[in-house]
C-alpha positions in Angstrom: 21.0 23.8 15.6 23.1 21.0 16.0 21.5 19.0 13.0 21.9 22.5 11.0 25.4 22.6 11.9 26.3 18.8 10.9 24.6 19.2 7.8 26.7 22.5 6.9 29.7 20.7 7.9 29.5 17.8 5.5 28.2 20.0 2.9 31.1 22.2 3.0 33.6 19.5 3.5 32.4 16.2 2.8 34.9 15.4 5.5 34.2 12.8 8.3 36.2 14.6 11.0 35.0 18.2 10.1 31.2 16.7 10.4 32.3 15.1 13.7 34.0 18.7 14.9 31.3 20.8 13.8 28.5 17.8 15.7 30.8 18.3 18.9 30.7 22.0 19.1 27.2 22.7 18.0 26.5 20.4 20.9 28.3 22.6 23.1 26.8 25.6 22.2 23.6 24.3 23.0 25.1 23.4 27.3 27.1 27.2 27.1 24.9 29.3 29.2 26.0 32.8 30.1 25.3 33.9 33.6 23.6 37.5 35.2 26.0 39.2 37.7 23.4 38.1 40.3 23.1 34.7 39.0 27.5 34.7 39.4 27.2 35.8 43.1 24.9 32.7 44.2 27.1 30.1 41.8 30.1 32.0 44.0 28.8 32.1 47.4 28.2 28.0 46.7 31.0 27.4 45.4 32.7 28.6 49.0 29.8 26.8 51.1 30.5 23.7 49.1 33.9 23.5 48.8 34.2 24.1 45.2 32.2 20.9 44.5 29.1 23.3 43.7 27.7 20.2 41.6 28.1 17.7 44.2 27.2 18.9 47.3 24.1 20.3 48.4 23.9 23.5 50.4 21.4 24.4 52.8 18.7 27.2 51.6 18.8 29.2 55.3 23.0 29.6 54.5 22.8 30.2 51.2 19.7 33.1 51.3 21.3 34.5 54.3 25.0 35.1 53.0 23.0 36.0 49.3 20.7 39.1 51.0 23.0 41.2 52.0 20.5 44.5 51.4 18.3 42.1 53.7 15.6 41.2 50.7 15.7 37.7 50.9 12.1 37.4 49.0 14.2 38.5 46.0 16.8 36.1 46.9 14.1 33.2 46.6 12.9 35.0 43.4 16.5 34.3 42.0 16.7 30.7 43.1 13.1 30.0 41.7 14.3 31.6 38.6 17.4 29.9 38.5 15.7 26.6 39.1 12.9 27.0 36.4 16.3 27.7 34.5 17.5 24.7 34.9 20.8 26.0 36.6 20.3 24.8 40.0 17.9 22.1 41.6 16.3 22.1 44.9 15.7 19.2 47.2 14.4 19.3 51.0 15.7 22.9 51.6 19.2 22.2 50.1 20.7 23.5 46.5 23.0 22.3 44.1 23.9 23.5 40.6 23.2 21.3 37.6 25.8 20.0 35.3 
């Protein structure tokens, strides 16, 4: 996408700062990911346990699955860090989280 989106740019301007622009944003496009509602709820109950440094500081699993399963299913809570982790949205180290940049 982002070589499509250079190569559009300079075809259609032939401009050095319209290529750059249009290399820029089709490179963030490719980082914007939208979130489930569920998938909100665990970046927002980290973001309290961490102190807003959700990317920086790693938050124990037992905190984090028990303030996530409120309806007291915490195998689906596991489900949704797995998933979220084969995502590429958080990682998982020695029983601690941490969302990725």
């Amino acid at each position: 996408m982002t070589i499509a989106a250079a190569i559009a740019a300079n075809l259609m301007a032939h401009d050095a700062t319209t290529e750059t622009a249009a290399i820029v944003l089709a490179a963030a496009a490719d980082r914007v990911r939208i979130l489930k509602d569920d998938e909100l709820e665990v970046f927002d109950v980290m973001l309290d346990l961490s102190y807003g440094r959700i990317y920086k500081v790693w938050v124990g699993e037992a905190e984090l699955i028990q303030l996530l399963s409120s309806n007291g299913d915490t195998d689906d809570t596991r489900r949704l860090l797995a998933r979220m982790k084969s995502k590429g949205i958080l990682e998982e180290g020695a029983g601690r989280w941490r969302a990725v940049m």
